[in-house]
C-alpha positions as CSV (number, residue, x, y, z in Angstrom):
1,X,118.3,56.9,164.2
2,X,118.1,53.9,166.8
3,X,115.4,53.0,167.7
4,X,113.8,53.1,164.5
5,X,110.3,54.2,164.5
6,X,108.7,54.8,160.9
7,X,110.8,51.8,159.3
8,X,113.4,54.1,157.7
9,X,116.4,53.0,158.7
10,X,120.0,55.4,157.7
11,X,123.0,53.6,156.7
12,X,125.8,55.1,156.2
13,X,129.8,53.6,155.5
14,X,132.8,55.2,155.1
15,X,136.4,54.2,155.0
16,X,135.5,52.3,151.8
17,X,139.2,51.2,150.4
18,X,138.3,49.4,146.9
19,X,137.4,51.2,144.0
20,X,134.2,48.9,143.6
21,X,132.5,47.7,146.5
22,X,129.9,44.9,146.5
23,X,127.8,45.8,149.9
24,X,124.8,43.1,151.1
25,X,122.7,44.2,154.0
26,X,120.8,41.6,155.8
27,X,118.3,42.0,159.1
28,X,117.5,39.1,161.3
29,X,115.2,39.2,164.5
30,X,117.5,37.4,167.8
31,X,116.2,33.9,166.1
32,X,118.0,34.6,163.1
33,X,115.5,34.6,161.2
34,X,116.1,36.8,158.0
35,X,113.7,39.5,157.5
36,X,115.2,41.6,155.3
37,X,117.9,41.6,152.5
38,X,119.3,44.2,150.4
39,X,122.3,44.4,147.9
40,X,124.1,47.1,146.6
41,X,126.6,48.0,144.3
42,X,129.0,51.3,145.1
43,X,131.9,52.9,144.3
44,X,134.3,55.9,146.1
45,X,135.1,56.3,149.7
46,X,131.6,56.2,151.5
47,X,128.2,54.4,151.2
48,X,125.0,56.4,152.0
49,X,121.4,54.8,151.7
50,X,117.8,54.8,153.0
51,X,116.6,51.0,153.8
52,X,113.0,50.9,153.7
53,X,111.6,48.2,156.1
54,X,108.5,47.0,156.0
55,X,105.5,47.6,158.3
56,X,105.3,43.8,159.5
57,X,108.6,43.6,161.4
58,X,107.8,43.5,164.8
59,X,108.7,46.0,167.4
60,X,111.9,44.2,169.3
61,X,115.9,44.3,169.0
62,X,117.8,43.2,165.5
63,X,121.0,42.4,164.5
64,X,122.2,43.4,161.1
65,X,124.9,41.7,159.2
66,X,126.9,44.3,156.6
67,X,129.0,42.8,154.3
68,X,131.3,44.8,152.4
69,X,133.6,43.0,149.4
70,X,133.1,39.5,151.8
71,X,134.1,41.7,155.4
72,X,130.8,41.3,157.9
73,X,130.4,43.7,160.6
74,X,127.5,43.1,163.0
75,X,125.2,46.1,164.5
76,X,122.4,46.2,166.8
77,X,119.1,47.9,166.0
78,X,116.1,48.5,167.9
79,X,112.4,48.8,166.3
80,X,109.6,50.4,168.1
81,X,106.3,50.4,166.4
C-alpha cells in the first residue's frame, strides 16, 4: 500500500523476461539521500517480496530506484508515521 504506514512496504514485478534476474532496490528521501538498499536474486516470470524499512525513516515522499538485470524504473512512495 501507498502511503506506507507500519514500514512494510509490497513489491511486486512481473513481466520478468530472463531466466535469472539480478533485482537491486534502493530508497532515497527527495535529497537523494540513500536510506535503504536491498538486493535480490530471482528467477521465473514475476518477483514478489516484503521490504522491511526501518522505524527511523521519516514520514515524507520517496523515490525508489528498481533495477532489474541493469533496467531502472523510478516509483514514488509516500511514508506516514
Amino acid at each position: 500500500p501507498n502511503p506506507v504506514r507500519d514500514g512494510q512496504v509490497n513489491l511486486s514485478i512481473g513481466n520478468l523476461k530472463d531466466a535469472e534476474q539480478h533485482i537491486t532496490v534502493e530508497v532515497q528521501d527527495i535529497y537523494g539521500k540513500q536510506v535503504f538498499a536491498q538486493e535480490f536474486g530471482n528467477s521465473g516470470e514475476r518477483f514478489n517480496t516484503n521490504l522491511q524499512l526501518s522505524g527511523h525513516i521519516d514520514s515524507g515522499v520517496y523515490m525508489v530506484n528498481i533495477t532489474v538485470n541493469g533496467v531502472k524504473t523510478v516509483q514514488r512512495l509516500s511514508i506516514i508515521r
